[in-house]
N, C-alpha and C positions, 0 to 999 in steps of 0.2 A: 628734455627741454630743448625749445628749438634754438641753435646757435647760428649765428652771423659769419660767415669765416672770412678772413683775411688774406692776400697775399703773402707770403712767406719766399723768397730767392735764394738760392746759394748762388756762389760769387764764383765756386772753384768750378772746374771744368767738370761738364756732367759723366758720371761712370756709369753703364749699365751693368748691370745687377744680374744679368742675364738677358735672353730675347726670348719673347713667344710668338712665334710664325703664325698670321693669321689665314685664313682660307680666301685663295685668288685662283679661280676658274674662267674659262671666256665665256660663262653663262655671267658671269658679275660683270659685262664689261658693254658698258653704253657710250658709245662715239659723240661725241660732242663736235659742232660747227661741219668741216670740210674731214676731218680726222679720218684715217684708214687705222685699224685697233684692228689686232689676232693677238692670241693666246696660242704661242707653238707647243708651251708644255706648261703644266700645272706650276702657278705660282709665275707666269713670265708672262707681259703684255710685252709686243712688238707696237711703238705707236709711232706713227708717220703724216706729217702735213706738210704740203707747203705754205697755205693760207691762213694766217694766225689769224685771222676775225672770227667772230661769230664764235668766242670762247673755246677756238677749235683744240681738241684734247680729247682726256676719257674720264667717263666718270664710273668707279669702282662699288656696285652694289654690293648693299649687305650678304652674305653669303647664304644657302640654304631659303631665298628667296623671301627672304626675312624684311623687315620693315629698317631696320635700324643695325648700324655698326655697335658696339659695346667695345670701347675702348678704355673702360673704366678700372682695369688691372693694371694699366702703362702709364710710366711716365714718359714717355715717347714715344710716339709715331716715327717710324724710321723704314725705308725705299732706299736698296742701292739702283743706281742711273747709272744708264754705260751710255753716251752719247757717238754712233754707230756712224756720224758722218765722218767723211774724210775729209773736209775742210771746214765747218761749219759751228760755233759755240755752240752748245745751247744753252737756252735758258728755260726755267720749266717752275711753275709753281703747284704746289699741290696745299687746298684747301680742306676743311671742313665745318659743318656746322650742327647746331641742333635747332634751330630756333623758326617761329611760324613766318610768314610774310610780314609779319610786325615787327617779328624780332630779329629779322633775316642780320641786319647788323650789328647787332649790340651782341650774339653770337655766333658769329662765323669767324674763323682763324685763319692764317696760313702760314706758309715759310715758302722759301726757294731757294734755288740754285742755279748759278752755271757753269757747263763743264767743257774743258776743250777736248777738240777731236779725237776719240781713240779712248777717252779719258774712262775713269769709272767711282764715282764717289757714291757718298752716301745722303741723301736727303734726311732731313729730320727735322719735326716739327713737334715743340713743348705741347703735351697737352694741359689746357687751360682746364682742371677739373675744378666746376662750380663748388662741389662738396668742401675743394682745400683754399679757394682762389675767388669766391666773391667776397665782397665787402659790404659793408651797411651800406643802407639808404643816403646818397648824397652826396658819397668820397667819390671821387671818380678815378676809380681802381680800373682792375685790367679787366678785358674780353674773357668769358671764361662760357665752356660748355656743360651741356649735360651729357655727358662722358657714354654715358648708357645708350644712347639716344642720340646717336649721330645718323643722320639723311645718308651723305654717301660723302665719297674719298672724290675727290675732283683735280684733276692735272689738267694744267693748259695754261698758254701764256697770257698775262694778265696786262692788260693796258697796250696791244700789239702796234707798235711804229712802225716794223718793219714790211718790208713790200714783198709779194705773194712772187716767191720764187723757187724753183725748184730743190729739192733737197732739206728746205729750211730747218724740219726737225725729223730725226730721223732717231729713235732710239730704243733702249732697253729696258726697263720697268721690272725690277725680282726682287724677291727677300722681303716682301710686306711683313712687317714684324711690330710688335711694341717690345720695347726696351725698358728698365728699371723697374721699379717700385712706386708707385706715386708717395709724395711724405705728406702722410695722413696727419702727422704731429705737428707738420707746421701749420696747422688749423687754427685760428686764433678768436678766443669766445669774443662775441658780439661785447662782452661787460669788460674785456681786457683790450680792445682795439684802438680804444682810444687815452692817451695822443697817439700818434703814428709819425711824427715828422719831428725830428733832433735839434737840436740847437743847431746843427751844420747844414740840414735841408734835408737829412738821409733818413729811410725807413727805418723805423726802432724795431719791427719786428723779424728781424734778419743779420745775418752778419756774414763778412768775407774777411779775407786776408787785407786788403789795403781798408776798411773801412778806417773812419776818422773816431776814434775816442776822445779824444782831448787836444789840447792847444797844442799840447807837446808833441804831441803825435804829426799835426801839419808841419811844424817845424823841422822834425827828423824826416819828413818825406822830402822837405824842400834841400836838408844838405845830404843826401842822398843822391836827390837828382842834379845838384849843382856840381857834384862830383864828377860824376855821368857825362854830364855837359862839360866842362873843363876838359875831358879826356877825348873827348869828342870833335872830326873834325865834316866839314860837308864832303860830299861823294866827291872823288876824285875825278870823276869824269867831265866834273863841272866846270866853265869859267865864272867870273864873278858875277855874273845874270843869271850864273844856273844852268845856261846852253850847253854845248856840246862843244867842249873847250878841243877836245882833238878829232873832231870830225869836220866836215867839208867846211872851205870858207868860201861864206856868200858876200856880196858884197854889203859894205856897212856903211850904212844910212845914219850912224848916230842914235836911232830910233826903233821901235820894233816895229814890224812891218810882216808882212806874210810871203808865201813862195811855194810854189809847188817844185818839190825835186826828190827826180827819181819816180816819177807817180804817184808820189805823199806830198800831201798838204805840212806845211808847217808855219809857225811860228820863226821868224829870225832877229837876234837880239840884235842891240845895237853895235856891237861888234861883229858881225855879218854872222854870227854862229846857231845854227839847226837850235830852237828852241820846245820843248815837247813840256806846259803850262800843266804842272803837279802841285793843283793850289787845295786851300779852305776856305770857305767863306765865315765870318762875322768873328772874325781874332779880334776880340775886344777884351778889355780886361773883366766886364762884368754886361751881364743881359738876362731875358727874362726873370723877373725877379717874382718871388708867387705870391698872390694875390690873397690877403686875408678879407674876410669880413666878420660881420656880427655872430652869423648863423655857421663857420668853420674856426671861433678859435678853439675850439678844445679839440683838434687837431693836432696844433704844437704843444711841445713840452715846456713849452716856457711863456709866460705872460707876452701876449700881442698890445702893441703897443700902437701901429699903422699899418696901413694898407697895404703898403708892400714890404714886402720881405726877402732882401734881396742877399739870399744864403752867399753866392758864389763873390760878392763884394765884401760881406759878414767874416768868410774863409780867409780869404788874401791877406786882409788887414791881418787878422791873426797871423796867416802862416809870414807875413814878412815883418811884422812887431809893427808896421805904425799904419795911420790912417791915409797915408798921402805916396802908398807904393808903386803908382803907374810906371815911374820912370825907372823901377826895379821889373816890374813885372815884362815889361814890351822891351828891354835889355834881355830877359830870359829866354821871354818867347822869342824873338829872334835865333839865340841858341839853339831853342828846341827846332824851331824850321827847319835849320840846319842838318841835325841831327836827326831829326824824323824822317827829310829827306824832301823837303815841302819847297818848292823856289817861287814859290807867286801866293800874295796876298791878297785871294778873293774876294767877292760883292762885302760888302757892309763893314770893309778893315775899316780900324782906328788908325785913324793921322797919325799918332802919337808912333806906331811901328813902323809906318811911311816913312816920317821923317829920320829917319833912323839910317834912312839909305842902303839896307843892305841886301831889302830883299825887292822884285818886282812887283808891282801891283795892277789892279784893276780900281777903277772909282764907276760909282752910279751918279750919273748928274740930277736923277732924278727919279726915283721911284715911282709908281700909281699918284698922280694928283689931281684927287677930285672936285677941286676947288677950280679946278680947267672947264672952260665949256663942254658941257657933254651932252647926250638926246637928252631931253625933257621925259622924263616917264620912264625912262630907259633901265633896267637894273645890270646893263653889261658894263663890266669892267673897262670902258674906252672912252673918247671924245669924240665931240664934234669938232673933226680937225679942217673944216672948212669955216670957220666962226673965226673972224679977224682977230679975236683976243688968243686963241690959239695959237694961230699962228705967230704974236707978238713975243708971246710964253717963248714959242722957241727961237724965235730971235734974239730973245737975250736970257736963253737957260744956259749959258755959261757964265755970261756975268752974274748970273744972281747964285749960281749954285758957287762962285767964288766967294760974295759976300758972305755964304753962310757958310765955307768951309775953305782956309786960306791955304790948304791942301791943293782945292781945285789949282790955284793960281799957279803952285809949284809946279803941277803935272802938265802944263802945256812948255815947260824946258825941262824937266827930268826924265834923262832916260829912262828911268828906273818905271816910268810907266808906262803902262801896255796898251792901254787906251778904255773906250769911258761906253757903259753900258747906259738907256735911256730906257727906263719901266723896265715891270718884273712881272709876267703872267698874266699878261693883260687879254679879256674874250674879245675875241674880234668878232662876235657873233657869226662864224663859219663850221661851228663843232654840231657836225651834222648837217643838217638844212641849215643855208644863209638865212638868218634871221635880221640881220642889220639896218638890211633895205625893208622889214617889219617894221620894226622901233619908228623908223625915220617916216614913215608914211604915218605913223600913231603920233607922230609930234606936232607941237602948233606951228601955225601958216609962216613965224616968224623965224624958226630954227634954221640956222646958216646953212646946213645939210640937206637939210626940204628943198629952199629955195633952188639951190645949187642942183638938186635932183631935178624940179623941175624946170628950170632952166635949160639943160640939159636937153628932156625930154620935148620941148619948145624943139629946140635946132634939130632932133629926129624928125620930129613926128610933124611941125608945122601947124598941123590943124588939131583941134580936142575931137572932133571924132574922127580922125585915123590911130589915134590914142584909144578909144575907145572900144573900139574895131579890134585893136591891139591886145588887150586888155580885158574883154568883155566889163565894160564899165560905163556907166553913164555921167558923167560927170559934164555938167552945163558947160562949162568952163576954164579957162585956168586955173583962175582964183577959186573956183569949186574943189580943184584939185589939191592946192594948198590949205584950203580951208579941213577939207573933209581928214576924218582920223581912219576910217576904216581901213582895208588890206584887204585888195582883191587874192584871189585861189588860182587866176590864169597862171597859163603860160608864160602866155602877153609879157604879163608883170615880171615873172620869176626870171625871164632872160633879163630884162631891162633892170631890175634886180643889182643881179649878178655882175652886168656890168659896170652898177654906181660904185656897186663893193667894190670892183678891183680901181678902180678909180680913188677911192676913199681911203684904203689900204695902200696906194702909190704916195697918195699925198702926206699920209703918217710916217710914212718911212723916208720921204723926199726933205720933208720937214727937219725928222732929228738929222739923217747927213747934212745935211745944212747947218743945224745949230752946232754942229759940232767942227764943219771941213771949212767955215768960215772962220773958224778961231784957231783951229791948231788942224791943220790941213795933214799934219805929220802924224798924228795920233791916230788909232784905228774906231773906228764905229762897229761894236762889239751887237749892235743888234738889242732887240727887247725881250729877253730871255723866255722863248717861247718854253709853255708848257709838251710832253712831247709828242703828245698827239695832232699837236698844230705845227711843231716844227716841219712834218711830212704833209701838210694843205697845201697845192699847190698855187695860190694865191698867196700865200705867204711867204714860202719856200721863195716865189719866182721874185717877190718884191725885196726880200733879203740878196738875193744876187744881183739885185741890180744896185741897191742902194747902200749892202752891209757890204765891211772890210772882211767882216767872220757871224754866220749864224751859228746864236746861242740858244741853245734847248738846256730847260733843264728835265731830267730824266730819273723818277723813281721806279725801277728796274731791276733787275740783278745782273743784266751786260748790256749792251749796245753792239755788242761787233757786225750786228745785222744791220743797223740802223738804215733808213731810207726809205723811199717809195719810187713809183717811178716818175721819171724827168728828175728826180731830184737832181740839186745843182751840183757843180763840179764846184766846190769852194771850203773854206777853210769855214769847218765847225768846234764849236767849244762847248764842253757841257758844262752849265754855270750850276747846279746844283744836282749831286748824286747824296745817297749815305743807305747804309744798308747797317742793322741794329739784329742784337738777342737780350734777354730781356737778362739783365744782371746788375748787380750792383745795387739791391731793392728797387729796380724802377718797375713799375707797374707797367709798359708798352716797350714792345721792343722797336718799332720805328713804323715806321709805311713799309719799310722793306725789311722783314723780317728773313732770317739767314740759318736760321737753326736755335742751337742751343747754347753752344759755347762760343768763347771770345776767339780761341781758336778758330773756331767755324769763319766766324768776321773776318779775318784777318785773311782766309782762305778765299772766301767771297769778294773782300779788294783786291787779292792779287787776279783774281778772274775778270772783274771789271775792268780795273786797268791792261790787263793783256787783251780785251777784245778791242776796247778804246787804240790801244797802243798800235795793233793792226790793220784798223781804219784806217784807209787812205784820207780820209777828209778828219778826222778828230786831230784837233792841234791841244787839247788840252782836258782835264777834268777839274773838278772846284765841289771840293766834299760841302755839305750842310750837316752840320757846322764844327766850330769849332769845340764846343761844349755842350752837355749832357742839357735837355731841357728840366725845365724842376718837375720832382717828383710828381705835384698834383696839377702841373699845368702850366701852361703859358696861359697869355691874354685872350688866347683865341680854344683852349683846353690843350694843345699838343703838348703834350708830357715823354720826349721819347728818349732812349735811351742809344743813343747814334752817337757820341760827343770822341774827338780824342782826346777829352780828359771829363770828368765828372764834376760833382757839384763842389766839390771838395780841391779840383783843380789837381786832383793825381790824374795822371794819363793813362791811358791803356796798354800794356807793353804788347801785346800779339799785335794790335793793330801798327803801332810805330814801326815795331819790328820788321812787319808786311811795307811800310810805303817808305822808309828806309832801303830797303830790297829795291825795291821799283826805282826808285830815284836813282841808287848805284847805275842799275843795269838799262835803264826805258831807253835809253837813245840807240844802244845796238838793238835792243829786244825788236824796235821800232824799224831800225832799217831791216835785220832779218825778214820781219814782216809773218811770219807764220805763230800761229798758235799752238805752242809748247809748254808745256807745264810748269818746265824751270824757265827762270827768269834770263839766267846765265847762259 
């Protein structure tokens, strides 16, 4: 009978069972991108680049000339990595898949790593066996392979920011192995799958050591950790902003402000002390909440009632006894910051921990608003920031972003803020070919951007046929040219282009400094937290130096200590969202950036990010996403990851606190040392 199978997790750290060494020859070994790949001795790839583009790496053919890997005996794929530079992290990810050009997504996996110089760990990646780990038609469970039928093994760095320099990766590649036993048992019949999700949000077909059984059980977790917390005091290193209470004194502004000293960028609190910004973003007491409808209630175990089902608010209430615990919960969290070792309250904090005074923060005056003029016909994520109502928007985006948050009003005299982000991941259409100056030629004759374009192109060009000429175009007229939709292929065009964009991208960025240096001149302009492969465009990059206090990227990755391109600017960077996830705790995804197997492994892979961030000369800070686990079957948008320092249940992760506790003690020497070392101390 044909069965459905289910995901099934353990929670405790994975043990192998033994290893079985698989066959690695340099006849298996095909160079990907700019790569230099040898095989000195059976089972050892030497792999070398400096130019991460073009997926440079290698990729590991079936052996024996064979069509397919069969990794179908292992529950792990496992590579020890000896990273061979002498000054240089690496970072390295290793994929797999089985799936056609159709399926290329919905089956391909990975994991990764970074390692510092000299270093030698181990990579490992779960394999997603189809046989133990799909689900019925409709849940939206995890990525899972056919195990038998894997294409090839593939190394190389994914998503590359970094600029083409010598040395970049230089490394070691031995011990191809699978490790354990796959558990065939936790196979779960297609007629027993369903419900799948608890009364508390958590998978019913699994269990760990912290899962939640009962009311009683939240509540012994909570005097457990309030215990914890009581005994607990912040890093000693600290002053009362979390700076660097016995390191150099700068001068104090009242304010935090920035400064380069010694050759590092940093952060200076308002008591003039070296600030290094070890935040999270969205400490709220409740968020994504999972969405039911007609066709998923016999999902949950319990009668659905509405549309949203907001487990981690459902939790709280419990674990503190009443319905109205905020003002217990963001007293605790506080605590926790403390003790986990956290001093900045990143993008999307709640007021309610703000006002609380103890830790510093960050505010967004404004996220994506697309209610703002934008291209007509346009599907990029931007404005038309030359359209008077735009511009009106940010003449008074601090007055309205106080009306709707009396937060805003506090932060232009409280120290305790750092200053105020404008948009989160917005496309400036330059990802690739500038397409921006497309859009705006496909818009009608009346778009503020058009006009302005061809206004513009009036004071060049003078006459429409030296425009023309320009361009190879024919256009009668001016008004021909405003009227018409099409996009010339010239040259002509693409220079003339390029120059409206950087023009266009002056004025977006010229706009929020203003909305912002007109009201609280003392606050810093944190930037519109570029995605990270725009943070290195150098149209962006240049317009951030001119106009930002600090460019903010955010960056899913497994390090940054490379980060940059070239001309990049000399200026103080902040990474506004990282998080690096293994799939545990029944969650079906282990993140965008997946880290191995165990929560150990996690906790290993923070202290690797933060030590590459921490010896960046230009990184003044990092801001995990997020605070909390997403729900099992999904947000609004399907992310369901499992990255949270705490879960759905609101128990925290202890290897991971453990790990940014560590950092918090030590980041401010680690950071003047400046080299990368394994211990923290």
């Amino acid at each position: 009978m044909l069965r459905t199978l289910a995901l099934a997790l353990l929670a405790t750290s994975f043990t192998a069972f033994g290893a079985t060494p698989l066959p690695l020859t340099g006849a298996q070994l095909k160079k990907k991108g700019t790569a230099t790949v040898e095989s000195p001795e059976a089972g050892v790839v030497r792999l070398k680049f400096d130019d991460p583009g073009y997926e440079s790496g290698v990729r590991l053919l079936p052996p024996d000339g064979g069509k397919f890997w069969n990794l179908s005996a292992g529950k792990v794929l496992a590579l020890d990595v000896e990273n061979l530079s002498p000054d240089k992290q690496l970072r390295l990810t290793i994929h797999i898949n089985s799936g056609t050009k159709e399926t290329h997504d919905e089956s391909r996996v990975n994991s990764g790593i970074a390692v510092n110089p000299g270093e030698k760990r181990t990579m490992t990646l779960l394999i997603p066996h189809k046989r133990i780990y799909q689900v019925p038609q409709g849940v939206p469970g995890p990525k899972t392979v056919d195990s038998e039928k894997i294409h090839g093994i593939d190394l190389y760095m994914e998503w590359p920011f970094e600029n083409k320099q010598p040395g970049l990766v230089d490394c070691k590649l031995s011990n191809l192995r699978l490790e354990g036993t796959p558990d065939n048992t936790a196979a779960v019949p297609a007629d027993k799958f369903f419900p799948f999700v608890d009364t508390y949000g958590q998978y019913t077909h699994a269990d760990w050591p912290e899962k939640i059984h009962s009311d009683e059980d939240l509540k012994k977790a909570k005097a457990k950790e309030d215990a914890e917390l009581a005994a607990s005091k912040r890093p000693q290193t600290w002053n009362r902003f979390g700076g660097w209470a016995n390191g150099p004194q700068l001068e104090a502004t009242g304010n935090f402000r920035t400064a380069k000293h010694e050759g590092k960028w940093w952060l200076v609190d308002p008591e003039g002390r070296l600030f290094f910004s070890q935040g999270i973003d969205v400490l709220r007491s409740h968020t994504d909440p999972t969405i039911a409808n007609p066709n998923n209630k016999n999902w949950f175990a319990f009668e659905v009632q509405a549309r949203d089902l907001p487990f981690n608010d459902w939790n709280l209430e419990r674990k503190y006894g009443k319905p109205d615990y905020d003002a217990d919960f963001y007293a605790t969290l506080s605590k926790r910051l403390d003790h986990w070792g956290i001093n900045t309250i990143g993008n999307w904090g709640k007021s309610d921990l703000m006002a609380l005074g103890h830790t510093p923060y960050t505010l967004q005056l404004a996220d994506y608003n697309g209610r703002l003029p934008r291209i007509a016909g346009s599907e990029l994520k931007f404005y038309d920031v030359f359209d008077p109502g735009y511009a009106a928007a940010m003449k008074n985006l601090v007055a309205n972003a106080a009306k709707r948050n009396p937060e805003v009003t506090k932060s232009l005299t409280d120290p305790m803020c750092i200053g105020y982000f404008i948009d989160n991941e917005l496309n400036y259409g330059n990802r690739g070919r500038q397409i921006l100056g497309d859009h705006i030629l496909r818009s009608p004759a009346k778009q503020a951007s058009k006009k302005e374009f061809v206004n513009d192109l009036k004071a060049q060009y003078a006459e429409i046929g030296k425009l023309n000429a320009a361009w190879e175009t024919d256009y009668a007229d001016w008004d021909a040219l405003l009227n018409r939709t099409d996009v010339p292929q010239s040259k002509g065009f693409r220079a003339d282009s390029g120059v409206f964009f950087r023009k266009t991208v002056d004025q977006y960025f010229r706009l929020c400094r203003d909305a912002i240096k007109s009201v609280a001149p003392h606050r810093l302009y944190l930037g519109s937290r570029f995605i990270s492969t725009d943070a290195v465009r150098k149209v962006l990059f240049d317009a951030s130096k001119q106009y930002c206090d600090v460019l903010t990227v955010n960056v899913y990755a497994h390090g940054t200590a490379n980060l940059g391109a070239e001309g990049f600017p000399d200026m103080p960077v902040l990474l506004g969202e990282f998080h690096l996830g293994v799939r545990d705790r029944g969650m079906f995804s282990p993140s965008s950036v997946p880290v191995g197997v165990t929560q150990a492994e996690r906790a290993t892979a923070y202290t690797r990010f933060l030590q590459g961030a921490l010896v960046h000369p230009n990184i003044v800070g990092t801001h995990w996403f997020q605070f909390r686990d997403q729900p099992l079957t999904g947000r609004w948008d399907g992310e369901g990851y499992c990255m949270g320092f705490v879960d759905v249940a609101d128990t925290p992760y202890p290897e991971l606190i453990q790990a940014t506790r560590e950092i918090g003690e030590s980041m401010y020497g680690y950071r003047t040392r400046g080299k990368l070392a394994v211990e923290m101390k």
